[in-house]
Biopython code that builds the backbone (N, CA, C, O; Angstrom):
import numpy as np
from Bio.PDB.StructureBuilder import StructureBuilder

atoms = [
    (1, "UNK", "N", (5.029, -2.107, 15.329)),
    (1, "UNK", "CA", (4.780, -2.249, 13.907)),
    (1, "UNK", "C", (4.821, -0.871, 13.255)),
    (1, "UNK", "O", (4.140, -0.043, 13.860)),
    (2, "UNK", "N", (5.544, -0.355, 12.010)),
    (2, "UNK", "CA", (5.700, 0.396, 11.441)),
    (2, "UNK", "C", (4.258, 0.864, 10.534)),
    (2, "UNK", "O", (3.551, 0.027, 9.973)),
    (3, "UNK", "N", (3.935, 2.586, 10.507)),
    (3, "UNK", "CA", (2.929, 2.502, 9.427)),
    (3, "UNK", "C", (2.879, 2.188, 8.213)),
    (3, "UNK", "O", (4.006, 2.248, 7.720)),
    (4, "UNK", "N", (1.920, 1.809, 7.327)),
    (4, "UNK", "CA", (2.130, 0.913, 6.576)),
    (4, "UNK", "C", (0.335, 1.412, 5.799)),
    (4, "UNK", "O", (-0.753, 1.089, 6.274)),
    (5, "UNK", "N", (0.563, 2.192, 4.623)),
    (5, "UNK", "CA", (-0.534, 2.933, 3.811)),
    (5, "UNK", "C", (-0.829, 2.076, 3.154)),
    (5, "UNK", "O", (-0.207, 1.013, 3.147)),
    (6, "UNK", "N", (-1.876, 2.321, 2.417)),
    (6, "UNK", "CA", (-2.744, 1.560, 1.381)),
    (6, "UNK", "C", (-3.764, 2.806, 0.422)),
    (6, "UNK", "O", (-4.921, 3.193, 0.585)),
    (7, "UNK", "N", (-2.611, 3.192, -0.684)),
    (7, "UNK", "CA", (-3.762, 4.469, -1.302)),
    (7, "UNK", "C", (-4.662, 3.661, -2.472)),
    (7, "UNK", "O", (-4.115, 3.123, -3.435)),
    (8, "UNK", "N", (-5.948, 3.651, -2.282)),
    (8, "UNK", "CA", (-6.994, 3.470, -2.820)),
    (8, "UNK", "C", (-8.039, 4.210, -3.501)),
    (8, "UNK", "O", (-8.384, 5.285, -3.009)),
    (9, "UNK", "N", (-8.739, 3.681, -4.841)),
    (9, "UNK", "CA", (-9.604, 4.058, -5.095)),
    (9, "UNK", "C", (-11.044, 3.213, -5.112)),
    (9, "UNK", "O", (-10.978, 2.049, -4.714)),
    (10, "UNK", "N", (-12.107, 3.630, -5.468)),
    (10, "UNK", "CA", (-13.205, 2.966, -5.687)),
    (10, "UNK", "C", (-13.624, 3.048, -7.307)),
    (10, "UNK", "O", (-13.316, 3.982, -8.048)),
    (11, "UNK", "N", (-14.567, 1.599, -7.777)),
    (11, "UNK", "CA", (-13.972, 0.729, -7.616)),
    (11, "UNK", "C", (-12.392, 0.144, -7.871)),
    (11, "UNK", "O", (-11.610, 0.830, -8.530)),
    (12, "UNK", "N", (-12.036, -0.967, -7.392)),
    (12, "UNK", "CA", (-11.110, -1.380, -7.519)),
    (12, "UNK", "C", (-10.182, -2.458, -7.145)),
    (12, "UNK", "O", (-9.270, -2.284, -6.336)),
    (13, "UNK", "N", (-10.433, -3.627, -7.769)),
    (13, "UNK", "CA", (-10.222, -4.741, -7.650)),
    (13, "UNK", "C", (-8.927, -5.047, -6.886)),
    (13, "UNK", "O", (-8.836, -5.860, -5.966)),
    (14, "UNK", "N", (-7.845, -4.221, -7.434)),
    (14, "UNK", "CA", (-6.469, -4.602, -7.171)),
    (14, "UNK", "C", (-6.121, -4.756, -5.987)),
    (14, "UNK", "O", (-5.460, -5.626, -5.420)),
    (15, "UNK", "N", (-7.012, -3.115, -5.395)),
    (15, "UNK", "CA", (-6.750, -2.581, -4.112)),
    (15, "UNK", "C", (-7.671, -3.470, -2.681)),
    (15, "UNK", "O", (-7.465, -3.432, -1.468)),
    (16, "UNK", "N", (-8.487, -4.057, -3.326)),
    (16, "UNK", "CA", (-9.028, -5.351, -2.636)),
    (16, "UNK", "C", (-8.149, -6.320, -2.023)),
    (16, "UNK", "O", (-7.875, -6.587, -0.853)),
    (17, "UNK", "N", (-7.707, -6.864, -3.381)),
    (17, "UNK", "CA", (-6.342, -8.047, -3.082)),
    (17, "UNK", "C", (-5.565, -7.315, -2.599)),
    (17, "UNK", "O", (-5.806, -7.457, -1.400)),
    (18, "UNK", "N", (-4.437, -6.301, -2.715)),
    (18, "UNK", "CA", (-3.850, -6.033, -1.464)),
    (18, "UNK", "C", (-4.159, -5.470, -0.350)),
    (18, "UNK", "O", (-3.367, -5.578, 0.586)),
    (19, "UNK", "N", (-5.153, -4.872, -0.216)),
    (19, "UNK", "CA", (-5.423, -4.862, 1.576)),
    (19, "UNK", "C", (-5.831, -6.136, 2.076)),
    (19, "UNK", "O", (-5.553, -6.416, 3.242)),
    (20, "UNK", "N", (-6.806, -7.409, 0.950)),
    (20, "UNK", "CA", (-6.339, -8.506, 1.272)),
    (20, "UNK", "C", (-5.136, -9.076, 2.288)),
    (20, "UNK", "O", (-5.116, -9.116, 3.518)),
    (21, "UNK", "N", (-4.179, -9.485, 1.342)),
    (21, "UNK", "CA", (-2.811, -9.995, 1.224)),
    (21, "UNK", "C", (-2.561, -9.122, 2.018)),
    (21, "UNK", "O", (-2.191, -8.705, 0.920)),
    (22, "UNK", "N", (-2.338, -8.270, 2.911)),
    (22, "UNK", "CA", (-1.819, -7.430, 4.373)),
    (22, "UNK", "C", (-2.349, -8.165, 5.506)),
    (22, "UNK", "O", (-1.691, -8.836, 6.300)),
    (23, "UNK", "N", (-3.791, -7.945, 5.504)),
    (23, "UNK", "CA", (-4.976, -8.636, 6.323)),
    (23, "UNK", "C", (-4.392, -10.171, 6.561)),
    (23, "UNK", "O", (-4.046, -10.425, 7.714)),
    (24, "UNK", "N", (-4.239, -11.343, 5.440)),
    (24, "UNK", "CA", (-3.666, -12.215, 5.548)),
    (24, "UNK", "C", (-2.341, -12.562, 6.338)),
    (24, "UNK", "O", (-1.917, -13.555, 6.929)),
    (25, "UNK", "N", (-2.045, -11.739, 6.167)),
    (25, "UNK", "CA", (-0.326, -11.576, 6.780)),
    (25, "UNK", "C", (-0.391, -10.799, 7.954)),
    (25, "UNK", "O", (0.661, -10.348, 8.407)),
    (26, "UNK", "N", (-1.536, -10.556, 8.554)),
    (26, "UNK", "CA", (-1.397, -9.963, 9.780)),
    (26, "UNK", "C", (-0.275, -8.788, 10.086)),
    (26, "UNK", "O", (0.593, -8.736, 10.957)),
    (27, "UNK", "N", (-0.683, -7.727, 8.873)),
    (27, "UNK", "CA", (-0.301, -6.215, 8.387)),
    (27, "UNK", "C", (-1.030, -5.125, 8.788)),
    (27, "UNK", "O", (-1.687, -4.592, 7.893)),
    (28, "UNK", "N", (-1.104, -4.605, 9.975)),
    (28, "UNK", "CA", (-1.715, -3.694, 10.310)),
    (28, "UNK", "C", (-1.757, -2.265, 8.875)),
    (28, "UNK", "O", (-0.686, -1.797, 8.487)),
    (29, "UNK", "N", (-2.903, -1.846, 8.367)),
    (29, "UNK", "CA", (-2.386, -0.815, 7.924)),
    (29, "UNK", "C", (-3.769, 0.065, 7.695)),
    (29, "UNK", "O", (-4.838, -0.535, 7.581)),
    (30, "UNK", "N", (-3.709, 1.602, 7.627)),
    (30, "UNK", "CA", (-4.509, 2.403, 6.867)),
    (30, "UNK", "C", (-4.647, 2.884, 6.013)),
    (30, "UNK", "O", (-3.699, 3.443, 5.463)),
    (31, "UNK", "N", (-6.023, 2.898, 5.441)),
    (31, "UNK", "CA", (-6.132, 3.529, 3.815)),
    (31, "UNK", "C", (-6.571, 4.553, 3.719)),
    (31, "UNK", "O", (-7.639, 4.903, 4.222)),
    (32, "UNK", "N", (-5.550, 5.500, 2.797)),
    (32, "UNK", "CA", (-5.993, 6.221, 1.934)),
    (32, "UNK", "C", (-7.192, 6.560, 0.561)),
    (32, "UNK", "O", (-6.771, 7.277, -0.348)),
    (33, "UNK", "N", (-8.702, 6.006, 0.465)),
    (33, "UNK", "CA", (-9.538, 6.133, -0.283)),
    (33, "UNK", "C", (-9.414, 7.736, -0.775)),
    (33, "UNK", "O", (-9.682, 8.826, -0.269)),
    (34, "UNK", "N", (-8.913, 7.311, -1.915)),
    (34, "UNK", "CA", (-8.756, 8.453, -2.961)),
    (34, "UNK", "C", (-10.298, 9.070, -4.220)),
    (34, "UNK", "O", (-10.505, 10.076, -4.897)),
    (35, "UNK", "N", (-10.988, 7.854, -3.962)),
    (35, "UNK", "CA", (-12.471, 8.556, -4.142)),
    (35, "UNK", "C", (-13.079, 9.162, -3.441)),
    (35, "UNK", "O", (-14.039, 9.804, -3.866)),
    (36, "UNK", "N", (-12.699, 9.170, -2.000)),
    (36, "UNK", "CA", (-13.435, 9.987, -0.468)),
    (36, "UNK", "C", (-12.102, 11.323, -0.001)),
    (36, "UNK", "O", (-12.186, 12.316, 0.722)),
    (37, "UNK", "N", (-11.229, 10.883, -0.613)),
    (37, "UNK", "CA", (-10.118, 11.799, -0.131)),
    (37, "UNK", "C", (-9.427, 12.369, -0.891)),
    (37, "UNK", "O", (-8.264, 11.977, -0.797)),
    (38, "UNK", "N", (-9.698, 13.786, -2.261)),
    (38, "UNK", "CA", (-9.213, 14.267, -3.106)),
    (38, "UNK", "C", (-7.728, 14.820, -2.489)),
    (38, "UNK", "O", (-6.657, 14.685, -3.081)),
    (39, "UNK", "N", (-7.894, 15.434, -1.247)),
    (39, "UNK", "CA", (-6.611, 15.787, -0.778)),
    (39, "UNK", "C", (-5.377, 15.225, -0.568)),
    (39, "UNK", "O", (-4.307, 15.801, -0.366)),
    (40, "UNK", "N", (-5.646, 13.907, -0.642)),
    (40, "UNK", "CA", (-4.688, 12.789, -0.719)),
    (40, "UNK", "C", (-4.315, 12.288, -2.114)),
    (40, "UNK", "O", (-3.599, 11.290, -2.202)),
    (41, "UNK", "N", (-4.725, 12.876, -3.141)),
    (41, "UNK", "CA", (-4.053, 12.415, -4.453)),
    (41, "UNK", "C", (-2.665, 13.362, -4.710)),
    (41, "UNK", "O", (-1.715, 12.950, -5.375)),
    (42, "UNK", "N", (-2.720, 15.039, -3.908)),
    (42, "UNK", "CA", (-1.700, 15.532, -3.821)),
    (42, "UNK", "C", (-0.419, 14.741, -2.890)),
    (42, "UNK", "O", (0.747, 14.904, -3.249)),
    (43, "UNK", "N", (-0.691, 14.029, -1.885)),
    (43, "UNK", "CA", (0.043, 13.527, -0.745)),
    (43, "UNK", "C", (0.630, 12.364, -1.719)),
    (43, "UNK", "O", (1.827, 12.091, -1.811)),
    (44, "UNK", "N", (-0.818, 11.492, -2.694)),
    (44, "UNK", "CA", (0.212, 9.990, -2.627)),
    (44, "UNK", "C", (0.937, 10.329, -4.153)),
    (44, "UNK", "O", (1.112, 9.225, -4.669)),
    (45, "UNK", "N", (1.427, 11.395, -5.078)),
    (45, "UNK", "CA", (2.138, 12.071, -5.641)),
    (45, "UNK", "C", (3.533, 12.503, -5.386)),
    (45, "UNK", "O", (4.561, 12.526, -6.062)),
    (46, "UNK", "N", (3.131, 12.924, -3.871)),
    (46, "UNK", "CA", (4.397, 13.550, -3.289)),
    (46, "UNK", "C", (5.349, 11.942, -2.788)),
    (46, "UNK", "O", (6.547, 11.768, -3.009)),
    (47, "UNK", "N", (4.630, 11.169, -2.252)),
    (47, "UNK", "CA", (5.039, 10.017, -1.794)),
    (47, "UNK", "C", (5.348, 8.959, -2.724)),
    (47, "UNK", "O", (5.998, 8.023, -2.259)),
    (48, "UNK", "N", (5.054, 8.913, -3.812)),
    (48, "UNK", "CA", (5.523, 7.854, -4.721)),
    (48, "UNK", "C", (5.573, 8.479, -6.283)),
    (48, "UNK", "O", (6.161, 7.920, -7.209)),
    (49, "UNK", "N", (5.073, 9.347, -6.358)),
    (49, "UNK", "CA", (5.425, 10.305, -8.047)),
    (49, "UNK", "C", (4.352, 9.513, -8.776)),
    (49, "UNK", "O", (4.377, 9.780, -9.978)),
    (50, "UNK", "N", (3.178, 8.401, -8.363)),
    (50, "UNK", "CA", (2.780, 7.580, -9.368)),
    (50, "UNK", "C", (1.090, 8.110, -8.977)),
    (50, "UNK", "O", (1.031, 8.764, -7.936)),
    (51, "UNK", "N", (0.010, 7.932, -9.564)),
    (51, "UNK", "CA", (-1.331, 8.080, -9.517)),
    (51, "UNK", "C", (-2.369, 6.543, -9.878)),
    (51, "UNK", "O", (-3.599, 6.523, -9.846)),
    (52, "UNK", "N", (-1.729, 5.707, -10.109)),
    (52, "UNK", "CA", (-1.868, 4.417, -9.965)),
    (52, "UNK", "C", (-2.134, 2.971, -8.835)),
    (52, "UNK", "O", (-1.234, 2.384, -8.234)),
    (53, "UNK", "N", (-3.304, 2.714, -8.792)),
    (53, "UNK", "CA", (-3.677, 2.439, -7.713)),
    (53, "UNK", "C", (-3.908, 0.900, -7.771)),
    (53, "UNK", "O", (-4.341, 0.313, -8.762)),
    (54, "UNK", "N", (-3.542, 0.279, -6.506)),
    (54, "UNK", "CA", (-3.578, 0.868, -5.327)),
    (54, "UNK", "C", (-1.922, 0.952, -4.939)),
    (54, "UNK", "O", (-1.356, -0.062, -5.348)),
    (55, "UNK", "N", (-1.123, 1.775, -4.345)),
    (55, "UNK", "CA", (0.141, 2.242, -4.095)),
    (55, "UNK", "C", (0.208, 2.069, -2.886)),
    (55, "UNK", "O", (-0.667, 2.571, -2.181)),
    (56, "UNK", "N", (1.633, 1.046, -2.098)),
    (56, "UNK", "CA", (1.410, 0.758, -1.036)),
    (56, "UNK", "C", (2.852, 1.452, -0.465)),
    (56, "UNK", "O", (3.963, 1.426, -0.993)),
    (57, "UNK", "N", (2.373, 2.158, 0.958)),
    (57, "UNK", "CA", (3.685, 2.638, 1.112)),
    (57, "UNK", "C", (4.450, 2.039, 2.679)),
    (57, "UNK", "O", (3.411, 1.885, 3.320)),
    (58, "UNK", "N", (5.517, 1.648, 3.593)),
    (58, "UNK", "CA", (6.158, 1.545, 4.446)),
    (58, "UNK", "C", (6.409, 2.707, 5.145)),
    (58, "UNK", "O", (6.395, 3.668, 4.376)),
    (59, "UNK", "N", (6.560, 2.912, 5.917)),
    (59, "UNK", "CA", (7.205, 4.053, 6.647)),
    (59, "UNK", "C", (7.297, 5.152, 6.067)),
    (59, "UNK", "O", (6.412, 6.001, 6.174)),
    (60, "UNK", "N", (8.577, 5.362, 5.222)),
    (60, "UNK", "CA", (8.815, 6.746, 4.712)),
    (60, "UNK", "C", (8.763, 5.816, 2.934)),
    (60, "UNK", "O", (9.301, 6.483, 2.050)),
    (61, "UNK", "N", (8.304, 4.724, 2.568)),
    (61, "UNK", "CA", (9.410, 3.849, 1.293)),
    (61, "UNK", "C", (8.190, 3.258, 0.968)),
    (61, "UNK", "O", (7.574, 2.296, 1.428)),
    (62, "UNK", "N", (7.913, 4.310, -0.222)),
    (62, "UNK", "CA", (6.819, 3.087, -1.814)),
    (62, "UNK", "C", (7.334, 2.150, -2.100)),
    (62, "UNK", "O", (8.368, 1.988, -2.747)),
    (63, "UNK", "N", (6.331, 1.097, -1.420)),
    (63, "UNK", "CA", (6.558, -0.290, -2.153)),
    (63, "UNK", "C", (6.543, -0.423, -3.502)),
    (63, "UNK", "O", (7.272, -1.031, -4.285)),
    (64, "UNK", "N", (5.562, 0.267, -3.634)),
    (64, "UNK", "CA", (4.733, -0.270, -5.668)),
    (64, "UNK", "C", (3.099, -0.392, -5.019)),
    (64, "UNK", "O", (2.429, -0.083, -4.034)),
    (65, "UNK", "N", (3.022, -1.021, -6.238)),
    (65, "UNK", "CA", (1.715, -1.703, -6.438)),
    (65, "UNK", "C", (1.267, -2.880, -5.820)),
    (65, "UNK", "O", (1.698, -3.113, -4.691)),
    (66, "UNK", "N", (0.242, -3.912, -6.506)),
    (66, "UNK", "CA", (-0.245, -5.337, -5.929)),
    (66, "UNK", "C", (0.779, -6.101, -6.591)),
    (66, "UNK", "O", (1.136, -7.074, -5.927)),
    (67, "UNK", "N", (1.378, -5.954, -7.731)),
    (67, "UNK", "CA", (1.744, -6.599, -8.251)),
    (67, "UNK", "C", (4.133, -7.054, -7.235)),
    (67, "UNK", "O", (4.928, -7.987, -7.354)),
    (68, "UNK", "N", (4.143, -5.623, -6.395)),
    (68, "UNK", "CA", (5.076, -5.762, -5.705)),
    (68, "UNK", "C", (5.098, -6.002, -4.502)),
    (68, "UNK", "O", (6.073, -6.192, -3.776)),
    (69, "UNK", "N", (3.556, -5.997, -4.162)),
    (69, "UNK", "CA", (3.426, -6.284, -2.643)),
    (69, "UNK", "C", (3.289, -8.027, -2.772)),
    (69, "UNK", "O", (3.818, -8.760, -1.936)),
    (70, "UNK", "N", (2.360, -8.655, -4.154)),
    (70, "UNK", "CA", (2.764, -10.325, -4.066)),
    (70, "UNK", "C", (4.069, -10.739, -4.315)),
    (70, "UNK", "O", (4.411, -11.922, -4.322)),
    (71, "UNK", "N", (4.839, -9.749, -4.530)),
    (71, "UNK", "CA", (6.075, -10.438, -5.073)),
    (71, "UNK", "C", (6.839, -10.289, -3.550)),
    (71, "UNK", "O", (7.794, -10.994, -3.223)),
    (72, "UNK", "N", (6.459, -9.627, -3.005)),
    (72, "UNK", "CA", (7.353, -9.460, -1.100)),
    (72, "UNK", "C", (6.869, -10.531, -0.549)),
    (72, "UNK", "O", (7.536, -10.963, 0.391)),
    (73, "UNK", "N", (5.557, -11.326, -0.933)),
    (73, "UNK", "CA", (4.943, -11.631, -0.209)),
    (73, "UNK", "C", (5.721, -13.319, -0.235)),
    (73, "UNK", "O", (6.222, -13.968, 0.683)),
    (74, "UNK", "N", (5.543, -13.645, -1.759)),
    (74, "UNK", "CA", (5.883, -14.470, -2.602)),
    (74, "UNK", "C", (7.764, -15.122, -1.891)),
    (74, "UNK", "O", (8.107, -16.279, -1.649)),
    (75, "UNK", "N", (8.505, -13.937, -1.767)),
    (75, "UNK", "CA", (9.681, -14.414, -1.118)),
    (75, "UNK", "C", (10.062, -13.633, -0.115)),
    (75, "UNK", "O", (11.087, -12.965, 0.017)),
    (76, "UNK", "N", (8.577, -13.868, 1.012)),
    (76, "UNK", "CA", (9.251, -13.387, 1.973)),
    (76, "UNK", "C", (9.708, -12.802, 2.876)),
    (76, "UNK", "O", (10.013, -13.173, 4.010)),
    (77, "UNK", "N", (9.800, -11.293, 2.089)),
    (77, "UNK", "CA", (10.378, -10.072, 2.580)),
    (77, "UNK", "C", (9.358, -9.308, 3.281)),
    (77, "UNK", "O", (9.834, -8.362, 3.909)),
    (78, "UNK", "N", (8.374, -9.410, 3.342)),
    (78, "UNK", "CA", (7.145, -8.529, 3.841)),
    (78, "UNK", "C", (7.337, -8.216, 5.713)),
    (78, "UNK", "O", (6.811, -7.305, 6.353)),
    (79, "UNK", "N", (8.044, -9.055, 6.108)),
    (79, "UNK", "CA", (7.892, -8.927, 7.835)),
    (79, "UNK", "C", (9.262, -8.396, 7.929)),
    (79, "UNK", "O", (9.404, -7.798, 8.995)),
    (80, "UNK", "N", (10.434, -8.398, 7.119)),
    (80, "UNK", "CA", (11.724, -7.367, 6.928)),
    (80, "UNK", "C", (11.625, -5.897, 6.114)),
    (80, "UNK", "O", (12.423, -4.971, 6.256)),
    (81, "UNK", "N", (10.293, -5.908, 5.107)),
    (81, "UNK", "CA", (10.228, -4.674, 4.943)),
    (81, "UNK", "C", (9.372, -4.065, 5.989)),
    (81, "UNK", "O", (9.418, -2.840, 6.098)),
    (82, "UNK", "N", (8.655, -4.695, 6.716)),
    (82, "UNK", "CA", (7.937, -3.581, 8.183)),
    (82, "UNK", "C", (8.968, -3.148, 8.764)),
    (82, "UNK", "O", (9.163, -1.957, 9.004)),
    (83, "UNK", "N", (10.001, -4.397, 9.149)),
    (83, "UNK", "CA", (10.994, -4.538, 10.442)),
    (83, "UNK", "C", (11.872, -2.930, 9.831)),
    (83, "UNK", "O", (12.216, -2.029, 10.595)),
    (84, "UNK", "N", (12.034, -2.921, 8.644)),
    (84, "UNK", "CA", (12.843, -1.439, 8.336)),
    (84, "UNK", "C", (12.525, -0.214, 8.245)),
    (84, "UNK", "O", (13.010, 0.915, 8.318)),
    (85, "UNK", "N", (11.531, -0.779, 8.056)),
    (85, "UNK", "CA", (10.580, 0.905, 7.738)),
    (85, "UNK", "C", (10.824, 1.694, 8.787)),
    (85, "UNK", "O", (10.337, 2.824, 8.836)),
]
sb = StructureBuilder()
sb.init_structure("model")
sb.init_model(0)
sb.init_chain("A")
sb.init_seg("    ")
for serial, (resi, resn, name, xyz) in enumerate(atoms, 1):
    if name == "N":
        sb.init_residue(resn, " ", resi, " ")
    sb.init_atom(name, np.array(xyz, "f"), 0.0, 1.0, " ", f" {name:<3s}", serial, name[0])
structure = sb.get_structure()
């Protein structure tokens, strides 16, 4: 299984539902808590250009948000975007 981020803040609803919706789908992944981890707001910048949370990333490849991780989820693609990463 490919790594597979989850940058987070506290609170934050969004970032709930998608580490949710991973968990569900039997998505191994680790988070980035960006209220415990200032050093990582430089990293998830470099990795997706966005500061908007929660930002989910594949391998080397920003997904988006919750709103693109239900839409992978929605048709599908979620066990072909690991398989590529």
């Amino acid at each position: 299984m490919k790594r597979v981020i989850v940058y987070s803040a506290d609170p934050c609803a969004r970032c709930g539902k998608a580490k949710a919706l991973l968990e569900r789908n039997g998505i191994a992944f680790s988070e980035v808590n960006l209220s415990k981890d200032p050093d990582g707001r430089a990293e998830l910048v470099k990795c997706t250009g966005l500061m908007t949370f929660p930002q989910i990333v594949i391998g080397d490849r920003a997904l988006g948000g919750l709103a693109d991780l239900e839409e992978a989820e929605a048709q599908g693609r979620l066990p072909e975007l690991i398989a590529a990463a």
